[in-house]
C-alpha positions as CSV (number, residue, x, y, z in Angstrom):
1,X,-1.3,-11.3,-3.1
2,X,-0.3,-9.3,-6.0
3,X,0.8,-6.0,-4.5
4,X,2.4,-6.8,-1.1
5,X,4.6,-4.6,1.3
6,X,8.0,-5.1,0.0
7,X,6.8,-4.6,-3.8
8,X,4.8,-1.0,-2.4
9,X,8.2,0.0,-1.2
10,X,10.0,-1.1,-4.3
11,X,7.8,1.0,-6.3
12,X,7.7,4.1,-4.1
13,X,11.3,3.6,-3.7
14,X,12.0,4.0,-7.1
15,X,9.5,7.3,-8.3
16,X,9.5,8.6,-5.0
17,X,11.9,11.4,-3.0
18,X,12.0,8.2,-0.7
19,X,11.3,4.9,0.0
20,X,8.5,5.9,2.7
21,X,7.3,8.7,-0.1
22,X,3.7,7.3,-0.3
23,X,2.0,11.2,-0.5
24,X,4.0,12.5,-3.9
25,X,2.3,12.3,-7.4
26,X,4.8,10.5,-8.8
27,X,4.9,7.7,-6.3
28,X,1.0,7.6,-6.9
29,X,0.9,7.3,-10.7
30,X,3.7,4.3,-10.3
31,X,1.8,2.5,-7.9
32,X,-1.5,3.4,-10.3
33,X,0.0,2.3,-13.4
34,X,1.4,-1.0,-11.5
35,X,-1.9,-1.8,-10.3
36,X,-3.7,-1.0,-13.9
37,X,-1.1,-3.5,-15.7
38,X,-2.2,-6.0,-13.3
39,X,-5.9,-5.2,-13.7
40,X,-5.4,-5.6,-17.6
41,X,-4.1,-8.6,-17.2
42,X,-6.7,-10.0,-15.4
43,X,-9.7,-8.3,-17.4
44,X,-7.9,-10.2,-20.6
45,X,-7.9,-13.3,-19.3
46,X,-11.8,-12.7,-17.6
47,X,-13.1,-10.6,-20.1
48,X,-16.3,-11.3,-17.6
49,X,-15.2,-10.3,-15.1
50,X,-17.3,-6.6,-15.1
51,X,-16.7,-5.4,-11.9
52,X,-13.1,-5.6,-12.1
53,X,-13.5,-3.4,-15.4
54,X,-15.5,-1.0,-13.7
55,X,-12.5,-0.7,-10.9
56,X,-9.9,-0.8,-13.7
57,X,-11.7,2.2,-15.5
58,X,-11.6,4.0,-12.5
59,X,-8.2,3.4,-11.4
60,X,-6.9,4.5,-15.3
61,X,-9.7,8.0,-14.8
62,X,-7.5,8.6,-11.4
63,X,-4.3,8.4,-12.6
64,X,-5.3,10.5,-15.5
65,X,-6.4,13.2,-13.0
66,X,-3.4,13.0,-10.8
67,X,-1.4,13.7,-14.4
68,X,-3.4,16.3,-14.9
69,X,-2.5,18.0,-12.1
70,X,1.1,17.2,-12.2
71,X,1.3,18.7,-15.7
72,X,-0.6,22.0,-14.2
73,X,1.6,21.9,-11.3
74,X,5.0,21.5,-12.6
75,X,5.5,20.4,-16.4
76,X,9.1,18.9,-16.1
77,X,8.3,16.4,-13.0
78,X,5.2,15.5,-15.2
79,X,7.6,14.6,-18.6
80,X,10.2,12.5,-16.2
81,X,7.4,10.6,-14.6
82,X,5.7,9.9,-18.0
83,X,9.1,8.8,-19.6
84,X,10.1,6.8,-16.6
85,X,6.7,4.7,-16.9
86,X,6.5,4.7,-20.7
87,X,3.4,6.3,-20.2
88,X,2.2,8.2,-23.9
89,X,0.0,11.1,-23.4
């Protein structure tokens, strides 16, 4: 499996307050943006494969939302998570 415990805690340990930080926006948008690189991935190899671009287009219109309400929220913890994925807006 692609996205096991160990690599969930890696990811939330890292953009989270903490490493059992599941609930914060940032944590969400890392583990969103891991799981749409691996979706990508996947789609180019099984261009296909339609209903893993349907759940790939959904997971990229969710994190968009969840930046959207970071950047409504608070603007500066929206700019450090977008520079600490590489994200471009």
């Amino acid at each position: 499996m692609y996205l096991d415990k160990a690599k969930k805690e890696e990811i939330f340990g890292q953009y989270g307050k903490t490493a059992t930080d599941t609930g914060s926006a940032e944590s969400q948008i890392a583990l969103f943006t891991y799981r749409i690189a691996h979706l990508t991935e996947h789609v180019k190899k099984n261009h296909k494969d339609f209903a893993t671009t349907r759940s790939l287009t959904r997971l990229v219109g969710k994190r968009r939302r969840l930046l959207d309400y970071l950047y409504d929220r608070d603007v500066e913890r929206y700019r450090a998570i977008i520079k600490a994925l590489g994200l471009r807006r």
